[in-house]
TORMAR-494591 format. One record per atom (N, C-alpha, C): residue in three letters; atom name; x, y, z. Coordinates in steps of 0.2 Angstrom, whole numbers, plus 5000, padded with zeros to 4 digits. Each point is the difference from the previous one (the first is absolute). Layout:
REM TORMAR-494591
SITE  aa at   px   py   pz
SITE ALA CA    X    Y    Z
...
//
This chain:
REM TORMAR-494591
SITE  aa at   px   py   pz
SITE UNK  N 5004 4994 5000
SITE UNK CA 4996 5006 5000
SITE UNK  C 5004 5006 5000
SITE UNK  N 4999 5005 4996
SITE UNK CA 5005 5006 5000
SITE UNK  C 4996 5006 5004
SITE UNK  N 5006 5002 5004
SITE UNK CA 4997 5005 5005
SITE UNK  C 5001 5008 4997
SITE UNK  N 4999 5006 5002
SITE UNK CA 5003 5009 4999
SITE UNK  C 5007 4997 5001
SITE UNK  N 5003 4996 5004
SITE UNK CA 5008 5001 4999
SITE UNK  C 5002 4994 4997
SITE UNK  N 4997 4998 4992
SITE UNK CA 5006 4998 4997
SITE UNK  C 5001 5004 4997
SITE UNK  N 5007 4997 4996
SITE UNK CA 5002 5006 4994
SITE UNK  C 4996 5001 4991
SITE UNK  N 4994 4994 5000
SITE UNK CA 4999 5002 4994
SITE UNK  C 4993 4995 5002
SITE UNK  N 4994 5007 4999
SITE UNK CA 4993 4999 5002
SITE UNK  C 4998 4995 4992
SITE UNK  N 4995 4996 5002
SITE UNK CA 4999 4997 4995
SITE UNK  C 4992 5000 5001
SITE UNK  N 4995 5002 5005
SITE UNK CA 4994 5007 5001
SITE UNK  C 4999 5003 4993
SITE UNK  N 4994 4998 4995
SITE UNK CA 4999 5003 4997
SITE UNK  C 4999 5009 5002
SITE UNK  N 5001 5006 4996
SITE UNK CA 5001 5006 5004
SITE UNK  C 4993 5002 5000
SITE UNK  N 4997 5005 5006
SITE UNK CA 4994 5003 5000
SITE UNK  C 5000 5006 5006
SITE UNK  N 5003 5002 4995
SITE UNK CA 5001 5008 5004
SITE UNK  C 4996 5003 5002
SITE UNK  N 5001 5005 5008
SITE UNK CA 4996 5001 5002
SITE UNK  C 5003 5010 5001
SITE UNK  N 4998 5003 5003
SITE UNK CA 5002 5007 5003
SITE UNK  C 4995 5001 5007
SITE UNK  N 5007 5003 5003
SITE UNK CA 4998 5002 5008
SITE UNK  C 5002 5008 5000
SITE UNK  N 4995 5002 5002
SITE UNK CA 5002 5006 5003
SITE UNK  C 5003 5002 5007
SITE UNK  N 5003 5005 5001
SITE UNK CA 5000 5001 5008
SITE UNK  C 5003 5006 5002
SITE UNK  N 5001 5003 5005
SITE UNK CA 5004 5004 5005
SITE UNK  C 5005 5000 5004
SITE UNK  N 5006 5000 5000
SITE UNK CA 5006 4998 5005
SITE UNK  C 5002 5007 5003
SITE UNK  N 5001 5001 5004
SITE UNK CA 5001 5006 5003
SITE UNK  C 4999 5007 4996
SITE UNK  N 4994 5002 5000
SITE UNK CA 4997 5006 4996
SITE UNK  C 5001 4999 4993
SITE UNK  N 5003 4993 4998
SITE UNK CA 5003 5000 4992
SITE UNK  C 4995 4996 4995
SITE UNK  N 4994 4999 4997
SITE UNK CA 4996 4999 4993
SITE UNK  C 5004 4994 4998
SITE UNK  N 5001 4996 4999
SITE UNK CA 5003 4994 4997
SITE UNK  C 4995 4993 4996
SITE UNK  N 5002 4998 4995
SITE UNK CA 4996 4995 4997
SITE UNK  C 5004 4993 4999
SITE UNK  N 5000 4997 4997
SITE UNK CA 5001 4995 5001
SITE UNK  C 4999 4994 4996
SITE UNK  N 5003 4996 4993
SITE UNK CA 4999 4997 4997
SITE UNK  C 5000 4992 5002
SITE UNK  N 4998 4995 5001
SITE UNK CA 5001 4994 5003
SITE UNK  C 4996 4993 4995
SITE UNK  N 5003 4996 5005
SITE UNK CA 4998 4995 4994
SITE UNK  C 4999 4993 5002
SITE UNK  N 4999 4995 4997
SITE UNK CA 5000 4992 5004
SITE UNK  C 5006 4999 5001
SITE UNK  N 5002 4994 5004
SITE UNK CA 5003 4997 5004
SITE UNK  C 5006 5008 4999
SITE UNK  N 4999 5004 5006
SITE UNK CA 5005 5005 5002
SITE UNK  C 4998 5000 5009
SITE UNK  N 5002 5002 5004
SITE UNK CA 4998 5001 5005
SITE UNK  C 4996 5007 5002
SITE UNK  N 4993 4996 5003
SITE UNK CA 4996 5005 5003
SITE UNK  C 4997 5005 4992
SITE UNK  N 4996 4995 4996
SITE UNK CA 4998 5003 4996
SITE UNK  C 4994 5005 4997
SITE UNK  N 4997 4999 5007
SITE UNK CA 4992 5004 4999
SITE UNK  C 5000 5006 5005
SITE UNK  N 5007 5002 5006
SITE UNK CA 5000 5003 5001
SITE UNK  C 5007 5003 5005
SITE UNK  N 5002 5006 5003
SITE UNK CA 5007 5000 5005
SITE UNK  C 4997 4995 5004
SITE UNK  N 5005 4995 5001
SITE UNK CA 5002 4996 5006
SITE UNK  C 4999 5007 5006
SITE UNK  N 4995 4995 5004
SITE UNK CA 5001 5004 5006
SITE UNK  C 5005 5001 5006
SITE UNK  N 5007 4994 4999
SITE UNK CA 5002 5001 5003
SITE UNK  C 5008 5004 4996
SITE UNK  N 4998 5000 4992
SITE UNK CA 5004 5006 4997
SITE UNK  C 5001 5008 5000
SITE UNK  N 4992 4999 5003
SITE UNK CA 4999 5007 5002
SITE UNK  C 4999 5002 5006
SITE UNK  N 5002 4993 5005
SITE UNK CA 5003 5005 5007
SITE UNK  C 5005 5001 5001
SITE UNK  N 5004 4998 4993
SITE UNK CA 5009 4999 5004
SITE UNK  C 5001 5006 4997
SITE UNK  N 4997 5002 4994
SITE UNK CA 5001 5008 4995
SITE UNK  C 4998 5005 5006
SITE UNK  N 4996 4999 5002
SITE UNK CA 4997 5004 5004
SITE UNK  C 5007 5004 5006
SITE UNK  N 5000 4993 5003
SITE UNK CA 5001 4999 5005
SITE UNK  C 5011 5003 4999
SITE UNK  N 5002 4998 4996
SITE UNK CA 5005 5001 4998
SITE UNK  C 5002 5007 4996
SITE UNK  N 4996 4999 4996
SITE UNK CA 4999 5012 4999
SITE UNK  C 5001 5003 5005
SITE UNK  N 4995 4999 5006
SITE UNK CA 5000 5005 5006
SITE UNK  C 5007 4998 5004
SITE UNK  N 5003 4993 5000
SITE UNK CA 5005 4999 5003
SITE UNK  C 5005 5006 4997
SITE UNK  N 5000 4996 4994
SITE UNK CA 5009 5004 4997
SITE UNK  C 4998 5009 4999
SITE UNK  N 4994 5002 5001
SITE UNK CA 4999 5008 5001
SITE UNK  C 5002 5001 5006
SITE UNK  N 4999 4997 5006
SITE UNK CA 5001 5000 5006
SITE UNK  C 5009 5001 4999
SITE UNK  N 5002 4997 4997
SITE UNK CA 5007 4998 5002
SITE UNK  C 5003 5007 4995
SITE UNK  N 4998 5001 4996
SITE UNK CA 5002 5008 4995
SITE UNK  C 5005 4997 4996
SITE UNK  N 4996 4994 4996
SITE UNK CA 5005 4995 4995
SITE UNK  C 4993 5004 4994
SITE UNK  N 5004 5001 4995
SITE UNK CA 4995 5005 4993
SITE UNK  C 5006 4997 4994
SITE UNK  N 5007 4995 5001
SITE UNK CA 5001 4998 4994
SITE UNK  C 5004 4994 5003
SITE UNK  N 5005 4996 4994
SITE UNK CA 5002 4996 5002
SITE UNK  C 5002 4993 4993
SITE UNK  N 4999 4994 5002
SITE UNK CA 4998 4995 4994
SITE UNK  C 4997 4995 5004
SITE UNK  N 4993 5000 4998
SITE UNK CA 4996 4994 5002
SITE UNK  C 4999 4996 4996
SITE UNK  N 4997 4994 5000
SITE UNK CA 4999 4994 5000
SITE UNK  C 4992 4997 5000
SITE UNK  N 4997 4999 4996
SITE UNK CA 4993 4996 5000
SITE UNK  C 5002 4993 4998
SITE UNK  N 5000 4996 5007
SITE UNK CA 5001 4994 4998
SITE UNK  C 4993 4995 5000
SITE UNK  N 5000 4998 4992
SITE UNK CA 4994 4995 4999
SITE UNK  C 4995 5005 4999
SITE UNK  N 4999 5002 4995
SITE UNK CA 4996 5009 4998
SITE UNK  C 4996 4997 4999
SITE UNK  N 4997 4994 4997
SITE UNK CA 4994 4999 4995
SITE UNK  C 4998 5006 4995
SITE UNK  N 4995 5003 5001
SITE UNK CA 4998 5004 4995
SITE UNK  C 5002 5009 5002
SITE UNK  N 5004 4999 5007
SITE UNK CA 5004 5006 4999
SITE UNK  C 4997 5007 5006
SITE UNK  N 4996 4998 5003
SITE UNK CA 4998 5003 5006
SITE UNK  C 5005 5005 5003
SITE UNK  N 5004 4994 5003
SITE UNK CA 5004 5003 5009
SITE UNK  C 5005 5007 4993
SITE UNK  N 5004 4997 4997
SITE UNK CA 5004 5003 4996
SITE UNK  C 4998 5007 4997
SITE UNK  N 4994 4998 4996
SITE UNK CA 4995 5009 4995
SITE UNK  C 5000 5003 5005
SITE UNK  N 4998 4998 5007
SITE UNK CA 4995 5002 5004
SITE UNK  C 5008 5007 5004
SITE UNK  N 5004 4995 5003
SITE UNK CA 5007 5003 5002
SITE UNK  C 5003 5005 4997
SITE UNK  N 4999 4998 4993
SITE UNK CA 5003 5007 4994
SITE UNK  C 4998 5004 5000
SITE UNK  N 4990 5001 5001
SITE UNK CA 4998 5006 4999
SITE UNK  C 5000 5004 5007
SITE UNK  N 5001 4995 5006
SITE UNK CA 4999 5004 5006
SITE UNK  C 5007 5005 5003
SITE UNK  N 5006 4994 4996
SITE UNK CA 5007 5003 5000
SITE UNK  C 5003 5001 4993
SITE UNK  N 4998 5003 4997
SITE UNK CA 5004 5001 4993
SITE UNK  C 5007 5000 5000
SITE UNK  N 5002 5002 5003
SITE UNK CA 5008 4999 5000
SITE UNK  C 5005 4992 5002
SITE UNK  N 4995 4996 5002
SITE UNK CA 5003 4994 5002
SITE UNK  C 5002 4997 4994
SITE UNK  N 5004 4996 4998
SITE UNK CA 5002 4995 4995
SITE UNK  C 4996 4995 5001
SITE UNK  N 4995 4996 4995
SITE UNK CA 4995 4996 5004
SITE UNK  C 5001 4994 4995
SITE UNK  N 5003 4993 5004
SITE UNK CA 5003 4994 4994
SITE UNK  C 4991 4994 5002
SITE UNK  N 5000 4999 4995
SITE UNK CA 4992 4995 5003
SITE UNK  C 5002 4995 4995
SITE UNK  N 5002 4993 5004
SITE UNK CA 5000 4992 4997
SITE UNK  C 4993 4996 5002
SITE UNK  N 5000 4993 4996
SITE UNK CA 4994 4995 5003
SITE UNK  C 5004 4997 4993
SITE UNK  N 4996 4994 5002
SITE UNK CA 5003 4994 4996
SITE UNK  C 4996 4998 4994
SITE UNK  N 4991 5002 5001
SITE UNK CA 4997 5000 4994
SITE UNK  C 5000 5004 4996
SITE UNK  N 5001 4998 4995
SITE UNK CA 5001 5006 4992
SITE UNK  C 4993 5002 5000
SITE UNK  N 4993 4999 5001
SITE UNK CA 4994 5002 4998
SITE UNK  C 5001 5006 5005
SITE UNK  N 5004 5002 5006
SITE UNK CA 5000 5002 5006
SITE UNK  C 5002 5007 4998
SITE UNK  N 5005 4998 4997
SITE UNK CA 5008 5004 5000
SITE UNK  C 4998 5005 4993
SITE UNK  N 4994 4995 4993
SITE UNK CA 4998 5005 4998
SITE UNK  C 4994 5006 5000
SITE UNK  N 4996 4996 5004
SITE UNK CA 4995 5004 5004
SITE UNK  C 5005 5005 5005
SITE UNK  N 5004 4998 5002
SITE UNK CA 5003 5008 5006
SITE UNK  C 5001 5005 4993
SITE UNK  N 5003 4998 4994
SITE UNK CA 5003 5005 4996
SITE UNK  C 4995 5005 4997
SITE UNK  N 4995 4994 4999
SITE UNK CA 4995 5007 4998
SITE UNK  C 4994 5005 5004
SITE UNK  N 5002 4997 5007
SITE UNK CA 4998 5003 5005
SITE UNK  C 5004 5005 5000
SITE UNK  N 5007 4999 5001
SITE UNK CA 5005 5006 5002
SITE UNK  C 4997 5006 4994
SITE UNK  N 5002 4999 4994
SITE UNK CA 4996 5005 4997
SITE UNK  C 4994 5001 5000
SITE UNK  N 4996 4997 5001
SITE UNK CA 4991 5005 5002
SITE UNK  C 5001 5004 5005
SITE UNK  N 5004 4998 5006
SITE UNK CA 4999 5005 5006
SITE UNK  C 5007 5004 5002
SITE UNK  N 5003 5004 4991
SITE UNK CA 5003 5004 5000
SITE UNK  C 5006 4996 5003
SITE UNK  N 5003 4995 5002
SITE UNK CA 5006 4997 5003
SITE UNK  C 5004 4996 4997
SITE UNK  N 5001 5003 4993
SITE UNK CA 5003 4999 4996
SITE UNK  C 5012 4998 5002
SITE UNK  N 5001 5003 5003
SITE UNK CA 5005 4999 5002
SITE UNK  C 5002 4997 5006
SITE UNK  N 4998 4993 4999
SITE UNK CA 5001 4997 5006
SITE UNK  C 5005 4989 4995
SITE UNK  N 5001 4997 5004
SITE UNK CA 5003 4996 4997
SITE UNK  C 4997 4995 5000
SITE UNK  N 4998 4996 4995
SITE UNK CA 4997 4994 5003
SITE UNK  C 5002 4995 4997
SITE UNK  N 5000 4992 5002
SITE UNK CA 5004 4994 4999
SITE UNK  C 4997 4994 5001
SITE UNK  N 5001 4994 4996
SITE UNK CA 4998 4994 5003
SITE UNK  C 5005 4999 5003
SITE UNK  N 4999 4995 5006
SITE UNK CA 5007 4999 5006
SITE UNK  C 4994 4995 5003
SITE UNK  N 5004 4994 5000
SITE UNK CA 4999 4996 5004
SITE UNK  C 5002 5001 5008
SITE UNK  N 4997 5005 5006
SITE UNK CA 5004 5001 5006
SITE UNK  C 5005 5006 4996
SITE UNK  N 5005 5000 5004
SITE UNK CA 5005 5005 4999
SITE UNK  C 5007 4997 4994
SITE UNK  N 4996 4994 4997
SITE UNK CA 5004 4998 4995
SITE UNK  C 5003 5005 4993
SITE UNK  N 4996 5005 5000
SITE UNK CA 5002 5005 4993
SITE UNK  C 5003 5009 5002
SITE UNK  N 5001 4997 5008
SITE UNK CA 5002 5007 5002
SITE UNK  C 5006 5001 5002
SITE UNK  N 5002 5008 4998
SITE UNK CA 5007 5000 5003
SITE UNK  C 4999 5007 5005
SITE UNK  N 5005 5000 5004
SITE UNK CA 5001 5006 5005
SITE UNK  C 4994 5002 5002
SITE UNK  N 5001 5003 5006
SITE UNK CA 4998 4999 5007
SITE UNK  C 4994 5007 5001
SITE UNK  N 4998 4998 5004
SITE UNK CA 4993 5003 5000
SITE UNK  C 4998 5004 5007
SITE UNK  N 4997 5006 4999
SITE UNK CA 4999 5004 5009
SITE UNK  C 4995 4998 5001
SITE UNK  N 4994 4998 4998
SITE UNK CA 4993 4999 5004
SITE UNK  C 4997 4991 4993
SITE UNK  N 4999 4997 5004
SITE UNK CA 4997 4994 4994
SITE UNK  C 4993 4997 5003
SITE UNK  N 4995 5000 4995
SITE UNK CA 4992 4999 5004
SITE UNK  C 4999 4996 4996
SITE UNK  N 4998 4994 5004
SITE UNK CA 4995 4992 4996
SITE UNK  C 4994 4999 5005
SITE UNK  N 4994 4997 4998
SITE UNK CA 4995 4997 5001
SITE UNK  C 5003 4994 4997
SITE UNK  N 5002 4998 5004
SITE UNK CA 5004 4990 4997
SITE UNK  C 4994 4994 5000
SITE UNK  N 5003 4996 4994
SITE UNK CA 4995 4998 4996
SITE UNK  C 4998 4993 5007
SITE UNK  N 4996 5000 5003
SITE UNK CA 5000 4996 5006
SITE UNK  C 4996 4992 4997
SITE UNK  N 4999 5001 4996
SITE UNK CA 4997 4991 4995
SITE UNK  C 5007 4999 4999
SITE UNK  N 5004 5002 4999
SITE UNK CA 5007 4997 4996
SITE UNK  C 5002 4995 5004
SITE UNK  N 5000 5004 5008
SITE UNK CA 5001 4993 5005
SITE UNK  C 5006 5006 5006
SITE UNK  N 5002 4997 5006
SITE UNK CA 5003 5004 5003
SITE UNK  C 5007 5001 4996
SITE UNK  N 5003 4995 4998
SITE UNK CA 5006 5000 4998
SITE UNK  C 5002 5007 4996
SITE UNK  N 4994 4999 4996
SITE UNK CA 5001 5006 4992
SITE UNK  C 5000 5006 5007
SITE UNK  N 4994 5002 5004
SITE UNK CA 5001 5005 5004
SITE UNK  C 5006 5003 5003
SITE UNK  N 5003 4995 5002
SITE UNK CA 5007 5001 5004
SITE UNK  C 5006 5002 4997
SITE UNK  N 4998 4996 4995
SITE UNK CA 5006 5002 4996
SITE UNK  C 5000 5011 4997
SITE UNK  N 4993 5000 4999
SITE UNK CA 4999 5007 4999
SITE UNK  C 5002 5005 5005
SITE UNK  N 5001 4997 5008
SITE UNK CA 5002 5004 5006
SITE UNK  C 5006 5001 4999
SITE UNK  N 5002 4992 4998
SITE UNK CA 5007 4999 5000
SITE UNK  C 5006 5005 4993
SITE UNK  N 4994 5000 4996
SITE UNK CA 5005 5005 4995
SITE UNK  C 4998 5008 5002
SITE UNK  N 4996 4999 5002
SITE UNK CA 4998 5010 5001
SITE UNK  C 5008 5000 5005
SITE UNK  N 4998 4996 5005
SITE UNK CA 5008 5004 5005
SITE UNK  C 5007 5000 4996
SITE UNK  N 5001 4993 4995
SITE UNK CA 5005 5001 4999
SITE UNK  C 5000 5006 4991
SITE UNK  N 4997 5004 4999
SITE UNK CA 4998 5005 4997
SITE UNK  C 4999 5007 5001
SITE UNK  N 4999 4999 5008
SITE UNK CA 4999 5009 5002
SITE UNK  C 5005 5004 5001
SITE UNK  N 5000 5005 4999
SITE UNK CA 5007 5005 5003
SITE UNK  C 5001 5000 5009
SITE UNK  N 5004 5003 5001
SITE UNK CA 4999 5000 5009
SITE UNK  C 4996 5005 5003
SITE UNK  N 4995 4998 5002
SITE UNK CA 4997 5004 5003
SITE UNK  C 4993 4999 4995
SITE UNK  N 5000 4995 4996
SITE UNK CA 4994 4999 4995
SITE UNK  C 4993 4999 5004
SITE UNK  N 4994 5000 4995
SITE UNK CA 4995 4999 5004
SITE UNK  C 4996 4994 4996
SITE UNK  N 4998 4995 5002
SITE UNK CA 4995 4994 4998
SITE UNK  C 4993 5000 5001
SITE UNK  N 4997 5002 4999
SITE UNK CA 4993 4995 4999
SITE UNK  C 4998 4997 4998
SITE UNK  N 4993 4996 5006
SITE UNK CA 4996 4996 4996
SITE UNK  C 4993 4998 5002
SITE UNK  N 4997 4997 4999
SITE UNK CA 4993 4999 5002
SITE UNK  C 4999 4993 5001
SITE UNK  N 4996 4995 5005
SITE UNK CA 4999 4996 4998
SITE UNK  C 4993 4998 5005
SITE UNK  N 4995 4997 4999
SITE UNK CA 4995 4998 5005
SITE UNK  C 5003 4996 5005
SITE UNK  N 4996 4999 5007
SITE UNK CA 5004 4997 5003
SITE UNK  C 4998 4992 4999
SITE UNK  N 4994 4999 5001
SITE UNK CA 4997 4993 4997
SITE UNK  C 5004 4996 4995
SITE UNK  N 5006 5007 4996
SITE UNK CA 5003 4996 4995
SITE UNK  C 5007 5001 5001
SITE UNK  N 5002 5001 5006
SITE UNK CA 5008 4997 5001
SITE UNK  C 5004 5009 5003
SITE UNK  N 4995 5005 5001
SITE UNK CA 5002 5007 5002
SITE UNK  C 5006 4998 5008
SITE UNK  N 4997 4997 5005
SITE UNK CA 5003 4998 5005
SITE UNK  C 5008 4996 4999
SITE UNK  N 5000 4999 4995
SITE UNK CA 5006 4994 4997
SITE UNK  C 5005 5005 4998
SITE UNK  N 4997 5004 4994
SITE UNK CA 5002 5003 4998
SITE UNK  C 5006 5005 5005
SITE UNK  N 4994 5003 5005
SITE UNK CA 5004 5005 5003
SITE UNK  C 5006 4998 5007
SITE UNK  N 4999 4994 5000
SITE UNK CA 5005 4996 5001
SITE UNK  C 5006 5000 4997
SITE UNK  N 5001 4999 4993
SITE UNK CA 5004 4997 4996
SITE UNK  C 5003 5008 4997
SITE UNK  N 4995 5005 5000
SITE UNK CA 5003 5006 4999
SITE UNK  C 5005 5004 5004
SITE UNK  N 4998 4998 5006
SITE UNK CA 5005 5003 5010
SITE UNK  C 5003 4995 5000
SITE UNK  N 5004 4994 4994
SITE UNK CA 5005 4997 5002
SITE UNK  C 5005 5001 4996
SITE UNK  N 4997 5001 4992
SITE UNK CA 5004 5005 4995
SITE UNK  C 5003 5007 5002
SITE UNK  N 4995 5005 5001
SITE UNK CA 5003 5005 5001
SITE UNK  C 5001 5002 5009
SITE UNK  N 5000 4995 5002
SITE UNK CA 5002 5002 5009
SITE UNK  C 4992 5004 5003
SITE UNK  N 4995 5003 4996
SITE UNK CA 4993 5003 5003
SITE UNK  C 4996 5000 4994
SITE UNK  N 4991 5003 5001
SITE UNK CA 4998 4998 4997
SITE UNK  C 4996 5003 5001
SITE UNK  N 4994 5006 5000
SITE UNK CA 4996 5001 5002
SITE UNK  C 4993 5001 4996
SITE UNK  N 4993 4997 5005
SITE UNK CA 4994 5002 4995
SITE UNK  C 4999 5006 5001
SITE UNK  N 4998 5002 4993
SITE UNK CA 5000 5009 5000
SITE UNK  C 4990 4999 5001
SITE UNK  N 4997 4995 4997
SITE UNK CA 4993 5003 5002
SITE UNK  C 4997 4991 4998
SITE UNK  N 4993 4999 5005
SITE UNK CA 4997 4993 5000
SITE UNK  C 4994 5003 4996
SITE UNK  N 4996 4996 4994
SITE UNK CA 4993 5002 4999
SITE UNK  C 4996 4995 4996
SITE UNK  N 4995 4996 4998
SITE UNK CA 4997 4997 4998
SITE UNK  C 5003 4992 5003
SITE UNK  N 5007 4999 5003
SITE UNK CA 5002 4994 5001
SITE UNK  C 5007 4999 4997
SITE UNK  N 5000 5007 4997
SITE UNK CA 5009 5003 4999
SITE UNK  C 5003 5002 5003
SITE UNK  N 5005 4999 4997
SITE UNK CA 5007 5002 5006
SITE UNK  C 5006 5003 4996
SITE UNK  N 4998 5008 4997
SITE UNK CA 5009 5006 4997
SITE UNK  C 5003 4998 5004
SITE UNK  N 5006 4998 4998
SITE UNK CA 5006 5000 5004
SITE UNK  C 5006 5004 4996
SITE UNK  N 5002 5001 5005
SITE UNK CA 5009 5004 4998
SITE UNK  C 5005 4997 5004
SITE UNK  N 5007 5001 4995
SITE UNK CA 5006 4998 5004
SITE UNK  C 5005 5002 4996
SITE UNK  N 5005 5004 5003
SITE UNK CA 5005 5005 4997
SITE UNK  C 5006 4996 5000
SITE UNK  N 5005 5000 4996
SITE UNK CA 5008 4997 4999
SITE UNK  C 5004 5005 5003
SITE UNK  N 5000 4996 5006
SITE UNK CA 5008 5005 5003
SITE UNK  C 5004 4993 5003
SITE UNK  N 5004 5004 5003
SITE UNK CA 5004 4995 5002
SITE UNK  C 4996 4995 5006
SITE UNK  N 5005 4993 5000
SITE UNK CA 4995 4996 5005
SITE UNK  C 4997 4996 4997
SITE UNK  N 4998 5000 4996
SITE UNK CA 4995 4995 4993
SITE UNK  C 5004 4993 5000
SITE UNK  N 4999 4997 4997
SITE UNK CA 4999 4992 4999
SITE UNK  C 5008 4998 4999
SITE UNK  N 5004 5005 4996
SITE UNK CA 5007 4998 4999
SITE UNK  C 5006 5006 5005
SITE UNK  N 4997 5002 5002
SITE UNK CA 5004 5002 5007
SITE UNK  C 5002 4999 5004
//
């Protein structure tokens, strides 16, 4: 059975469009079968947006290189660009129907200059990144998840910042385990529906220290 995270949907296409609002910003949305979350934003994509906006404004981070790790059809990444224009914004996922739905997302909502990529994981990436956000693909299985912790750390600058989201009924608790052992801490920024934003900064003290 082929899931939104292989690399080549065989899902006849049946596109659909989403509209929305991400922090005072009009965004639409082109989507399609087998992609993730097709009929509408994942709710838990759009608490860790939410939820991580206000963070890195809090913190008086307005540029840098982020990271949209596992875009699908390109949300956390558009969404990042238009709120911080200045950021350098790289968005991977492993499915091509994904990677070309991000593309032409990026141009409809004017976010034309941002980068996007097929990459299994962090397999097509190079050099290192200040803030990287995934909603990880939690079907894959824990393995694929971990590995997604395990590359954001060893990918961020010092003093980087990671996100992620994940329900707790579906391994949130595990997670925030395995992220306070990687990076020495770990913190929920916010609980709602059964999720749980988390954050964890690369400083010193992290897993190979």
């Amino acid at each position: 059975m082929k899931h939104y995270f292989s690399d080549k949907p065989e899902t006849p296409s049946d596109r659909s469009r989403i509209e929305t609002r991400i922090h005072g910003i009009d965004l639409c949305f082109v989507t399609d079968a087998q992609v993730f979350s097709k009929k509408h934003i994942d709710f838990g994509t759009r608490l860790m947006l939410d939820t991580a906006i206000a963070d890195i404004g809090a913190r008086g981070i307005g540029r840098g290189r982020l990271l949209d790790l596992g875009c699908g059809y390109g949300t956390v990444g558009i969404a990042m660009k238009r709120v911080f224009p200045p950021m350098e914004i790289v968005m991977v996922d492993i499915n091509e129907r994904a990677t070309g739905l991000a593309r032409e997302n990026a141009e409809l909502n004017h976010s034309s200059h941002v980068s996007i990529l097929e990459s299994d994981g962090f397999s097509a990436l190079t050099g290192m990144f200040d803030i990287i956000m995934t909603n990880p693909p939690v079907r894959a299985g824990k393995q694929t998840v971990f590995a997604f912790f395990e590359g954001a750390f060893e990918h961020l600058t010092d003093g980087g910042l990671f996100y992620t989201v994940l329900q707790k009924k579906q391994g949130a608790p595990s997670a925030f385990k395995k992220l306070t052992e990687l990076f020495g801490a770990c913190e929920v920024l916010q609980k709602d529906g059964g999720y749980w934003v988390m954050c964890a900064v690369r400083t010193g003290g992290g897993k190979d220290e």
